[in-house]
N, C-alpha and C positions, 0 to 999 in steps of 0.2 A: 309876251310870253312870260306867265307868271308864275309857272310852274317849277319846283325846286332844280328836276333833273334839266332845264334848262339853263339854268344861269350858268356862263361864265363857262360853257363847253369847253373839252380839251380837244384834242383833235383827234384822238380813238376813242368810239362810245362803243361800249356793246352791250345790246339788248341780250336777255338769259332769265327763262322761265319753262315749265314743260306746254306738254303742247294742249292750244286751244284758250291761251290765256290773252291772244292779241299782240303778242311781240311783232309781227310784222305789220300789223297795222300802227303799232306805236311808232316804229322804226323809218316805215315811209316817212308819217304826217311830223314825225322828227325832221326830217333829212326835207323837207319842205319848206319846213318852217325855218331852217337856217341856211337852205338856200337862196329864202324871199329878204333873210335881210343881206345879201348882198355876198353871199361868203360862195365858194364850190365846195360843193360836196359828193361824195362817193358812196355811196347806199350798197353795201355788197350781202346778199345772202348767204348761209352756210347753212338753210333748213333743208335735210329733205324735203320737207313740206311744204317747200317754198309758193307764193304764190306771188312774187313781189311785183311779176311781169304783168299779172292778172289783174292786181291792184291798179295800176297805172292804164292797163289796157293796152301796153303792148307787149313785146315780142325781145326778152333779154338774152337768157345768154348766159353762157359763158367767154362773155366780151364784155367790154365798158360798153356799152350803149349810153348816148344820150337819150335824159324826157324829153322828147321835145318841147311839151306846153309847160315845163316847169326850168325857166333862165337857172344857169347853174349848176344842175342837178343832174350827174352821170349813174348808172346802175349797174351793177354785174350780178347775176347767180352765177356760185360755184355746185357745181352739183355734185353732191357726195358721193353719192353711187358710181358715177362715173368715176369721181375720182379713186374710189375704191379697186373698182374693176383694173386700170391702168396702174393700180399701186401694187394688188396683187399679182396680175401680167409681169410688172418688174423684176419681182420676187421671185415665182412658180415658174417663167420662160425658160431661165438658164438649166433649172435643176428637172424640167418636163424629160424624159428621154432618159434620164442620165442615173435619177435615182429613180427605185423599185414603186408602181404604181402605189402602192399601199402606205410610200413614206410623202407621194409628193401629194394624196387625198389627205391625209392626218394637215400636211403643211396650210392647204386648201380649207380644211376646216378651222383650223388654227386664224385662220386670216377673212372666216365669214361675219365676223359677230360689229359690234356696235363699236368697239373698240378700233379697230383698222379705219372703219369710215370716219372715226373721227379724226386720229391722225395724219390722213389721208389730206382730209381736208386741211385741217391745220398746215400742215406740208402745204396747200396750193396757196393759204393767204398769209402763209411766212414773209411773201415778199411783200405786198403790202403793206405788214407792216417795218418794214425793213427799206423798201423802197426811194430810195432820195427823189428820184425823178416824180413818183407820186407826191412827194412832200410839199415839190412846188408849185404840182398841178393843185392840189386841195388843202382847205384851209382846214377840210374835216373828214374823215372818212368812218364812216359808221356799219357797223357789221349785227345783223339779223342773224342772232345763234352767237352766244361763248364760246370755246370749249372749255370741257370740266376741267375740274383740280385734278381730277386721277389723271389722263392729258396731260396734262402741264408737270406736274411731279412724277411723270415718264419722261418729260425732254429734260427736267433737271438732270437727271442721273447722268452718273460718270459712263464715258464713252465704253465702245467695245462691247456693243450690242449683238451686234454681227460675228461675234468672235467667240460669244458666250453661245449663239444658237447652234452656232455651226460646231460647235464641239458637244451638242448635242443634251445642254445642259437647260436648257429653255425653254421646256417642254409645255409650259404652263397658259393660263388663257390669253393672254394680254401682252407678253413680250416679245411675242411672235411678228405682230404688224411694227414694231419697230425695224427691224431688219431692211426693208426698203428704204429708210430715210437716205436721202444721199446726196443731202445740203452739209455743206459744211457746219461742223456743230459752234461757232462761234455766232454763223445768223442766226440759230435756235435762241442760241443765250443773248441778244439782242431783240430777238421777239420776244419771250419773256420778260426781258426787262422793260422792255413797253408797256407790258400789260401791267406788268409791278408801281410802274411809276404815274403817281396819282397827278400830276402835272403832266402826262400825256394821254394817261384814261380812267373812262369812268366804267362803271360795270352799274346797272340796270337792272335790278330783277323785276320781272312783270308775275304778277300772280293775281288772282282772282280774290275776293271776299269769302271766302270759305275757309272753315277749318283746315280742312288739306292740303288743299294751296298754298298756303299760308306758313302749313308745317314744312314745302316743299323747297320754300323758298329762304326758311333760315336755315335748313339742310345742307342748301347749293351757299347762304351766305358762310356759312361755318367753313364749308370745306375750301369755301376761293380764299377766305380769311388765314387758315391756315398754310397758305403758301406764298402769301403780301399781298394779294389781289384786295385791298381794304375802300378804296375809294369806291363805296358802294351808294346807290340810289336804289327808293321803294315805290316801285309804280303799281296802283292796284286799280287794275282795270276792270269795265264794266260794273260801275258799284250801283245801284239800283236806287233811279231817283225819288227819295220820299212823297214829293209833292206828286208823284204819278203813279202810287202805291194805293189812293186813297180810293174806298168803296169800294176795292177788290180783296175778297178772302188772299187769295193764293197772292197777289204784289202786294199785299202788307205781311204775310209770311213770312215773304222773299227779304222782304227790308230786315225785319226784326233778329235774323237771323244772319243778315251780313253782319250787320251792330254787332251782334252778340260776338260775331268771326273775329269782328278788328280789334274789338276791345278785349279781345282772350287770347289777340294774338302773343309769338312769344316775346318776350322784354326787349331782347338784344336786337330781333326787327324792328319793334316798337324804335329802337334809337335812331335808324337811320331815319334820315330826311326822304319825307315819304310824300307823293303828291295823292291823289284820287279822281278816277276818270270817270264819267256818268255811261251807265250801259243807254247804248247808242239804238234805236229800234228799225235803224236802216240797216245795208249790207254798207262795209267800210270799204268799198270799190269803188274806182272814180275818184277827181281830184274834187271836186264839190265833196263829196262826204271825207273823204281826206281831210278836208280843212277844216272840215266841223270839229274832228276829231279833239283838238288841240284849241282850237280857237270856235267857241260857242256861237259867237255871232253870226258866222258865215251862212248865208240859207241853204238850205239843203231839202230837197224834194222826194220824201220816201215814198215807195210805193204802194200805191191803194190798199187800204185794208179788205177783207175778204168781210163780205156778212158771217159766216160762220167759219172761223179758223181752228176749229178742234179740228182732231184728227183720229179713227176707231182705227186699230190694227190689232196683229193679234197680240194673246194674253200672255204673260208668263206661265197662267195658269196651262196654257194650253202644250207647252214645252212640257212642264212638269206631269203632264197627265202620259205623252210619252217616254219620260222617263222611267214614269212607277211603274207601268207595265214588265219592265225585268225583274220586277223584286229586291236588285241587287244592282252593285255598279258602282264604279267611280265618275263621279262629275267633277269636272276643275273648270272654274273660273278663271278668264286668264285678261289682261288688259292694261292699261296705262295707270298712272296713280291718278287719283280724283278723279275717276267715273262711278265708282259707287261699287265695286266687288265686295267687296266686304257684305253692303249689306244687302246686297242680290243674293250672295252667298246665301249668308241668314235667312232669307227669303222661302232661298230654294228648299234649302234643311227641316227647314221650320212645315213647309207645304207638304212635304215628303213624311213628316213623324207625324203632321195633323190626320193623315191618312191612314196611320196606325201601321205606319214603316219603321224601321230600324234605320237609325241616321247614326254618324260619326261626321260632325260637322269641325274640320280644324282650318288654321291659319299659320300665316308665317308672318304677318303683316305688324311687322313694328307699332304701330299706330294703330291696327286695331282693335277697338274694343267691343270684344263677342260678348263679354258675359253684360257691360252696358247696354249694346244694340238689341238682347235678346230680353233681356230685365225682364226674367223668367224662363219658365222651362219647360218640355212636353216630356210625357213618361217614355218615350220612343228615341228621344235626342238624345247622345254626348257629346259632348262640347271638350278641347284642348288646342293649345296653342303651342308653339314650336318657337323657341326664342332664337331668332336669328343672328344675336351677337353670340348667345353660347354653343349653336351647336358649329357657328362658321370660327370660332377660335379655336374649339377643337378640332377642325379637319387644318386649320391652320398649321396647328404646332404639332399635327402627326405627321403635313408633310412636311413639316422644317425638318422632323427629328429621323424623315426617313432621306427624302429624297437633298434636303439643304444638310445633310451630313456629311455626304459627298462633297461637298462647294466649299472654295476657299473665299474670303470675307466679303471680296467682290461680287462673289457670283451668289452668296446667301444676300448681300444686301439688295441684288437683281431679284431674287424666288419671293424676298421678302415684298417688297414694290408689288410684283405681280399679285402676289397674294392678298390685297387690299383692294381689287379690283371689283366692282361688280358682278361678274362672271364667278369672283370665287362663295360669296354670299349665295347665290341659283345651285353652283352644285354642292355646296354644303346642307343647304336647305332641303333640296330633292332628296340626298342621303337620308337625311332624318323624314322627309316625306313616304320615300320608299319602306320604312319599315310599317307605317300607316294601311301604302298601297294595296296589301295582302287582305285586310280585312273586306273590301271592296266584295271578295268572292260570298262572303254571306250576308253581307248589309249594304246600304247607300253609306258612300264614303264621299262628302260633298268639300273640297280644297278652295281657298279662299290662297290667293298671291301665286300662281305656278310659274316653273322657273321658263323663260323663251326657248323659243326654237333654237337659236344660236347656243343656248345650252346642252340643250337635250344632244346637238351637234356634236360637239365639243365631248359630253362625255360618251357619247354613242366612238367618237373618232380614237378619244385614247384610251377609248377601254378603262375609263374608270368603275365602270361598274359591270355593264352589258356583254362587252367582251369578255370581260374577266369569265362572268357566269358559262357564254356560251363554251369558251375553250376549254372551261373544266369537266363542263356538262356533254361535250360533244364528245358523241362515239360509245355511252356510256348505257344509251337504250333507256335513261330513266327520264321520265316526262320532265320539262324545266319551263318557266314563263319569267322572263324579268321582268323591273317596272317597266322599261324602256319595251320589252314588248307587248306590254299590256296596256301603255299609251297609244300603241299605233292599233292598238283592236279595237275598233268600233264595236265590237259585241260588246265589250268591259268596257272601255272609257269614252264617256262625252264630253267633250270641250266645250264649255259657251265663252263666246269672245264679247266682253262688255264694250262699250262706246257710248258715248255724247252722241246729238245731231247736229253735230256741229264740224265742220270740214276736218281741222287736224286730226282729230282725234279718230275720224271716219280712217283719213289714211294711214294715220297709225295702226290702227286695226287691220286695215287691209295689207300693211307689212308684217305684222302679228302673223297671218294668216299666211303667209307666205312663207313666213322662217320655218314655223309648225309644219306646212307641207313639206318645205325638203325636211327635216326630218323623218317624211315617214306619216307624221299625225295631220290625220282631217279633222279640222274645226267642225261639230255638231250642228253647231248653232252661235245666231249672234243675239245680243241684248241690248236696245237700244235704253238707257236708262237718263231718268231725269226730263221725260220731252213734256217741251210748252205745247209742244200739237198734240198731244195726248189729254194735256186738263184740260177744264174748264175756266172760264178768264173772260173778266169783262174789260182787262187792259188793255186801251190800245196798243202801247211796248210792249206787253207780252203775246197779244193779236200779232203783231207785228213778226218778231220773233219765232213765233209759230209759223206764221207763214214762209220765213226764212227758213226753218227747219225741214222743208218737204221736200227738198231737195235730196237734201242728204240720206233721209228717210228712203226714199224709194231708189237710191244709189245699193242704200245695205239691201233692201226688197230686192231688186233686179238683179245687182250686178256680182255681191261680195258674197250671199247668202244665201245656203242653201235653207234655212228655214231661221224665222226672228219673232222676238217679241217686242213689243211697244210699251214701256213702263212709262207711267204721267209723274211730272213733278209734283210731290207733294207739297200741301201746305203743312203739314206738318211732321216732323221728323219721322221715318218710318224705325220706331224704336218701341221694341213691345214686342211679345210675339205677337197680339192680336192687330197693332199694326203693320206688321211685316207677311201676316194673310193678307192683308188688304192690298199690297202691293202684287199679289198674284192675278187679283182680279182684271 
């Protein structure tokens, strides 16, 4: 094992990248390889998207289950959802009945977002890492999934969580799922300092060769960094073997353009001790491909190539041809980072003013760059972007100066916390979205980064905005539409939900689509971006891969969508307007 993130393991490893970048296959063929030389080990998941049972080929759990065909090696899934479900049940039971149905739905909502489940979880493998009686069963226990910084500098804070909500001061996105903790807070400060101390763990970010990813991953280093989480390792998975690149337009594309990814990555990744995995052109299921994973030599038997592995579906062109039809509208792109919105966006804007429409194409997307990707312009197009640090410090310091004027130091250094969250970046952003929104009724008003469904929730629940409008508006006979109503109108707004075909990213999407419905908003359409079954390819790996892909592909077809398009990976950037037509086709 001669790879950097193995040597010299401590006894808590945790894998952390977003999804679709291979964390759980790194983490198995990990938790293998140091079970084979002799040590036990504990492989515990914390992905929704767990597939860890899958991978092995049997049947986990929220149990230790033994592998059986791998000496050593026990596995649990925690599943977060559930754990969620039973974290809010603890919460919502006592006050169901007691308080007015209108304070324990706000509480309800307060407790649906991404935030709760993470805590939730954290809460189930506190003990693990806390655990003596684990300590002596294993020599190593490794966890599929982190959790973030903003997590973690939530269980730092001083106590009297419970104490701050209930006096009705808490109102805000994220400090609400704390309330059910009800560990004692010196194991918190014990798990913490586990994860702090670099002589019991290491921290793993998995990212891909791509610009994005890449930017993804000194995001999540920066922010674990800023709380001592410093014992960091760089695994970049899937890097595209040169020597299997050769005679193919599109795999010598692929190559030249990882190269350019790693080499332009940013400095302070560039420092950490970085390994490189070769993309694999099997499915990483089964202990045979497991073992390849890590260890090259091992034989592994992929399966038969197809004679012809493209794959026709339909166009983007063919979404955009029912969009033009109303003249007017808002479309929002909406998905995971590093699927390509940004330049689907572009795409869509660009197809919509070719046709001699009126566009207003914006963004919220820290990282993107519209006026690069378009490098040029149609007379029908306007182009603005929305800076998401300034307009979320503004809604920052209007509610410190409104609602934290009220709180005495403890309770502003609580509003303060909360307000660094995730959740408060979506509804600052929507804010400054919504004054956009209005133009939609004369033009195509095309949104690049829109804020989730556990947002739209969230401000639908306290009336930050919607309510506000309705209760002023109500009774007064004058016609009124908020943005929040004119999201759940399918006449006015279409959704397209972007995706990989690639499994996580598939189920992210299809949670995507779920948070959006209890809001209220039907997803339009989905967009399958980036498919090897869509070009053309004389590479066996990406033959290969394609065939992998069809899976997934007729999951969005069938099961997640009610109407999609198929976009092929290009070989070459789609940056231009003239190449971002061509991505319609």
């Amino acid at each position: 094992m001669s790879l950097q993130f193995l040597q010299r393991v401590p006894r808590f490893l945790f894998f952390t990248g977003k999804g679709g970048v291979g964390k759980t296959s790194i983490a198995c063929a990990t938790a293998m390889a140091l079970a084979a030389s002799g040590r036990r080990v504990l492989l515990v998941s914390t992905d929704p998207a767990s597939n860890v049972g899958q991978v092995f080929g049997i049947m986990i759990g929220n149990q230790i289950t033994s592998v059986p065909e791998v000496q050593n090696l026990s596995a649990l899934e925690i599943d977060p959802q559930a754990a969620a479900q039973a974290y809010r049940d603890r919460i919502v039971g006592p006050v169901r009945g007691v308080l007015p149905e209108t304070v324990v739905k706000g509480i309800e909502e307060q407790l649906s977002g991404a935030c709760t489940t993470e805590i939730a979880a954290f809460d189930e493998f506190t003990d693990l890492l806390t655990d003596q009686q684990l300590e002596t069963q294993y020599a190593h226990i490794i966890f599929d999934t982190a959790p973030t910084g903003h997590t973690i500098r939530l269980l730092q804070l001083p106590g009297a969580w419970s104490g701050f909500l209930e006096q009705g001061k808490g109102d805000a996105s994220c400090l609400g799922p704390l309330a059910g903790l009800e560990k004692q807070r010196t194991q918190y400060k014990a798990a913490v300092d586990a994860l702090g101390d670099p002589e019991r763990t290491r921290l793993v970010l998995v990212a891909r060769a791509q610009t994005a990813a890449l930017r993804e991953a000194d995001r999540t280093r920066r922010e674990l960094a800023s709380i001592g989480l410093e014992q960091q390792y760089l695994v970049v998975n899937g890097v595209f073997p040169p020597i299997d690149a050769q005679a193919d337009p599109l795999a010598e594309a692929i190559c030249a353009r990882e190269a350019l990814a790693l080499q332009n990555m940013p400095a302070a990744l560039r420092e950490l001790p970085t390994d490189q995995i070769e993309l694999k052109p099997f499915n990483l299921v089964g202990l045979p491909a497991l073992g390849q994973l890590l260890n090259p030599g091992t034989p592994v038997h992929p399966a038969p190539l197809l004679e012809d592995s493209s794959l026709v579906g339909p166009s983007l062109s063919v979404l955009v041809d029912e969009i033009a039809k109303d003249g007017h509208g808002l479309v929002m792109l909406m998905g995971k980072g590093g699927v390509g919105k940004t330049t689907l966006a572009a795409a869509v804007a660009v197809e919509l003013a070719h046709r001699g429409l009126a566009v207003h194409l914006t963004t919220s997307d820290p990282a993107a760059h519209l006026v690069d990707t378009l490098h040029g312009s149609l007379p029908e197009l306007t182009v603005s972007r929305i800076d998401p640090h300034e307009v979320t410090e503004r809604y920052r310091q209007q509610v410190l100066d409104t609602k934290g004027a009220r709180l005495d130091a403890h309770g502003r250094a609580l509003l303060e916390e909360d307000l660094r969250s995730p959740c408060t970046e979506e509804i600052a952003v929507f804010q400054a979205f919504s004054r956009i929104i209005r133009e939609a009724g004369k033009k195509f008003v095309v949104m690049d980064t829109a804020p989730t469904g556990h947002t739209l929730l969230l401000l639908d629940a306290t009336g930050a905005y919607h309510r506000d409008i309705v209760r002023q508006m109500d009774g007064t006979g004058r016609h009124f539409i908020t943005p929040m109503m004119q999201l759940q109108d399918p006449r006015k707004t279409k959704v397209l939900i972007v995706t990989l075909a690639e499994t996580t990213p598939v189920l992210e999407a299809a949670n995507l689509q779920a948070d959006l419905r209890r809001a209220g908003i039907e997803p339009w359409a989905w967009v399958i971006n980036n498919s090897v079954a869509a070009a053309q390819t004389h590479s066996p790996l990406l033959r290969e891969r394609a065939h992998k892909e069809r899976f997934e592909i007729e999951a969005v077809a069938n099961r997640h969508a009610k109407r999609y398009a198929l976009v092929a990976l290009q070989a070459v950037e789609p940056v231009g307007v003239k190449a971002l037509l061509q991505l319609s086709q």
